[in-house]
N, C-alpha and C positions, 0 to 999 in steps of 0.2 A: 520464628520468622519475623512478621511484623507485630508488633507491639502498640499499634494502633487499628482502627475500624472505619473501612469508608459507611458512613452514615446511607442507609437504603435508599432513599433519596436523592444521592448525589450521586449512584452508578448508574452508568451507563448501557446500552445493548450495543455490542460491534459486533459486527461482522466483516471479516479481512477477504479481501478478493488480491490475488496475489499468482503474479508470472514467479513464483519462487526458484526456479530453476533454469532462468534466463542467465544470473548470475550470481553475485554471493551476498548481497544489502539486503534484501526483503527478509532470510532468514531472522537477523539480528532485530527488525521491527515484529516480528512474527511471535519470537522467544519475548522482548521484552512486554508486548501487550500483554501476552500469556500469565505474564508475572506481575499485571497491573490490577490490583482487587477493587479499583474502582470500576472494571470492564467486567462485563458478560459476557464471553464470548459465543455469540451465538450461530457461527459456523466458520470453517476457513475454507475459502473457495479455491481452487487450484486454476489458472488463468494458463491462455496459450499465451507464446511471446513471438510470434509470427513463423516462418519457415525457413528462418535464414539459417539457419542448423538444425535442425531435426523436424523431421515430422510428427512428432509427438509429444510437440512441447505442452499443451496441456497435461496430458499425461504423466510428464516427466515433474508438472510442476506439484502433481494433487499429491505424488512418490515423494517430493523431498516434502511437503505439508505432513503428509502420514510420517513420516521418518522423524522430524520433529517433533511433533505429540509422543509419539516412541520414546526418545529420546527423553524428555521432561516426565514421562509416569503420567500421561494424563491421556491413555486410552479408554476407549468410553467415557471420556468426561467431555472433549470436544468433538464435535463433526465436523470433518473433512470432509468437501463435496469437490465432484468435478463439473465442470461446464463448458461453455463452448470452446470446439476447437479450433474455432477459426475466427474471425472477422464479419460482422453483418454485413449482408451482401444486399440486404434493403429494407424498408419499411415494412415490409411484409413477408420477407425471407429470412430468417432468423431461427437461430436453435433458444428453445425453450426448454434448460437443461435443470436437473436437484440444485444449482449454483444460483440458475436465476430465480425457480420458485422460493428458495429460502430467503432470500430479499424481498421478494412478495408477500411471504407468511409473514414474516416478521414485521411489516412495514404496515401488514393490517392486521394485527393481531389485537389484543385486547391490554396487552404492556402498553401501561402511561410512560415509562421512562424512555427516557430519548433514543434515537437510536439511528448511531452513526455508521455508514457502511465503507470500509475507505477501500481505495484503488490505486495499489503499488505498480500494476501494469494499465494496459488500454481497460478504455468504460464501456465494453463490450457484455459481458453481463448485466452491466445496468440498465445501457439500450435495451439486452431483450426483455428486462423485466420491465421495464417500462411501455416498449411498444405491446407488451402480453395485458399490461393492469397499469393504464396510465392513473387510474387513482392512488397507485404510491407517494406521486408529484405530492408535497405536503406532508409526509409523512416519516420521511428520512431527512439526513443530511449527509450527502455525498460529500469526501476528501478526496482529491486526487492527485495522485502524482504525479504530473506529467505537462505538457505543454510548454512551447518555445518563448522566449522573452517578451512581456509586453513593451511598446503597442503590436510589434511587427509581426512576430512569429518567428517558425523556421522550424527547420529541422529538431526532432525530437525523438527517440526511440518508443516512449511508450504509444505517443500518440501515432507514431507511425505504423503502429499495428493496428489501430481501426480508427483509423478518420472520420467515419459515417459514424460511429457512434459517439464521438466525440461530439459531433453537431447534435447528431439528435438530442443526446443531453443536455447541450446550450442553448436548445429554443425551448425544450421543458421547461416546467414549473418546479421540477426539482432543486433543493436548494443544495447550492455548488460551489464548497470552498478549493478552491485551484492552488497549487503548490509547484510552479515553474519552473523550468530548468536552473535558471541563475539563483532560485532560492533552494532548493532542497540540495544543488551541490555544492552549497554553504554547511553540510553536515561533515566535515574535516576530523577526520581522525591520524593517528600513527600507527602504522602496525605496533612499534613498541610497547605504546600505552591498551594495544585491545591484548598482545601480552601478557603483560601484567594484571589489568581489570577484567579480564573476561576467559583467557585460556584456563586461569587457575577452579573456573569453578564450574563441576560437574562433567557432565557426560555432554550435556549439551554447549557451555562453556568451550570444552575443549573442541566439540566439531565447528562451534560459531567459526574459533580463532582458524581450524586447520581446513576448511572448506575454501576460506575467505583466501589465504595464502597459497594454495592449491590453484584456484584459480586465476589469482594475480601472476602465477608463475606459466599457467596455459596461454594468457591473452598475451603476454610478452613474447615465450619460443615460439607460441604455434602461430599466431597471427602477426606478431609484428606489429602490435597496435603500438601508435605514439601514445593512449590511454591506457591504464592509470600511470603516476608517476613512479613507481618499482618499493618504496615503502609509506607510503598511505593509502586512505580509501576517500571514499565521501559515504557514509552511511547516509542514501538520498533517499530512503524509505522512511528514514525514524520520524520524521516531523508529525507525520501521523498520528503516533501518540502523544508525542508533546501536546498537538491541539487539542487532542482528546482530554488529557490530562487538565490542560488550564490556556486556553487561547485568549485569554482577554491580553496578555503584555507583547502578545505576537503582533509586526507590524503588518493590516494587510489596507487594502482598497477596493471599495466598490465601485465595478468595471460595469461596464457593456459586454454581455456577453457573446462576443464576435461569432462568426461565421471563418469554416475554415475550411483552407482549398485546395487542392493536391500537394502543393509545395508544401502544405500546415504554414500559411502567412494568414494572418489573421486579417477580417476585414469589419467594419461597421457600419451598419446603417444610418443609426441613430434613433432605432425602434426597440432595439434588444432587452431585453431583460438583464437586473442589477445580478454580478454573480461573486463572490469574494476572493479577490486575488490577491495572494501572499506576496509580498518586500522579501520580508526576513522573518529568520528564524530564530530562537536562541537556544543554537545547538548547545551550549555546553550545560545548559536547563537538562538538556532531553540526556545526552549521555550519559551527564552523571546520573539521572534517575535510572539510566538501562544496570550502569556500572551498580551501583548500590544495592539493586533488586537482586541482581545474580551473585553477589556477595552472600546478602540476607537468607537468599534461598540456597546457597550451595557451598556456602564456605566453607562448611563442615563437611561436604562431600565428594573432597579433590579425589 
């Protein structure tokens, strides 16, 4: 497999909070963490992705998390948790689910090593572990994927499934590096090239490739979406572990952490707390490292 050691010291604890089953990118950030021996993985959380098609989109998402673990051979090695299935409804109305206390355990546990918890959909678990044990504030470092262009805002799907949690997180004391629409759909692939680098290897390789093309063939006959373009993607989950991996050459800026408002248009005081907003990314850092890990690990297992 690998032929080097990440040194004790320099790994990491993650934990993945993931609408995995909204569409088909989160899988491929999911598998590649998986195969990252600098990470911990110390739970994947299964995330709703609102109601706009199912009512069991948490559910649906914790089913493709387990299916994944399934997939790779690593039943009982990782915990799969599920958590809330909806949107905080207030400051004091909130499901306290296994999703949110595992970010809470872990966030006060007695592990010195870091520990990053990232969010491929809304910051809906984080809220509730935060409104549950605001002493995590200091204790993590939130990634998220989500929110509309700075300065202005706008429409955004992840954020568009809890709004309220989005804020609540951006007047915390949690530290919050943001990865925005215009930068994480800088992660540009080809169906051809996921093909060639990713169908060929394993069991999990080929559902990456055949889930991904499955769905790009639903959003075209059944909806009639102008998105995606009919052969690429944007893998706009991966960036995640890139940061994880090594963020010092990543370009970002420390923002004001706005306030956001039914439209998600951002707004500022000029009181706000400093929070870290991502430019750019450098996708082609991150895919070859997804590409080369499922090589390493499965080449020999077509």
């Amino acid at each position: 497999m690998y032929l080097f050691e990440v040194p004790e010291n320099k790994k990491v604890r993650v934990i993945i909070d993931t609408d995995a089953k909204n569409e088909a990118d989160d899988q491929f950030a999911i598998v590649h963490a998986l195969l990252t021996p600098k990470f911990k993985v110390k739970g994947i959380i299964g995330t709703h992705f609102g109601k706009h098609r199912t009512e069991r989109s948490m559910e649906e998402s914790y089913e493709e998390c387990v299916k994944l673990v399934d997939l790779m051979d690593l039943n009982g090695k990782v915990d799969v948790l599920k958590s809330s299935k909806e949107s905080v409804k207030s400051e004091t109305e909130y499901e306290y689910t296994e999703g949110a206390a595992r970010i809470v355990d872990e966030a006060c546990s007695d592990d010195t090593s870091q520990l990053y918890v990232v969010f491929l959909g809304p910051l809906t678990n984080l809220a509730c572990a935060y409104l549950h044990s605001p002493e995590i504030a200091g204790k993590l470092t939130a990634i998220w994927i989500g929110g509309g262009v700075y300065p202005e805002g706008g429409a955004e799907f992840n954020l568009s499934n809890d709004i309220l949690a989005a804020n609540i997180i951006m007047k915390s004391g949690i530290e919050l590096w943001q990865v925005p629409v215009n930068v994480y759909t800088l992660m540009r692939t080809s169906f051809s090239e996921l093909q060639e680098k990713v169908y060929p290897y394993g069991k999990v390789g080929k559902y990456l490739f055949e889930q991904l093309v499955e769905f790009n063939t639903q959003i075209a006959t059944i909806y009639n979406n102008p998105w995606p373009g009919g052969e690429s993607w944007s893998l706009g989950d991966s960036p995640v572990v890139g940061l994880m991996l090594d963020h010092h050459n990543f370009d970002y800026t420390m923002r004001e952490a706005p306030s956001i408002d039914s439209e998600m248009k951002y707004h500022f005081d000029g009181n706000g707390r400093q929070i870290r907003v991502y430019n750019k990314v450098d996708h082609r850092f991150i895919l070859e490292d997804m590409f080369s890990k499922l090589k390493l690990n499965y080449g020999d297992k077509a």
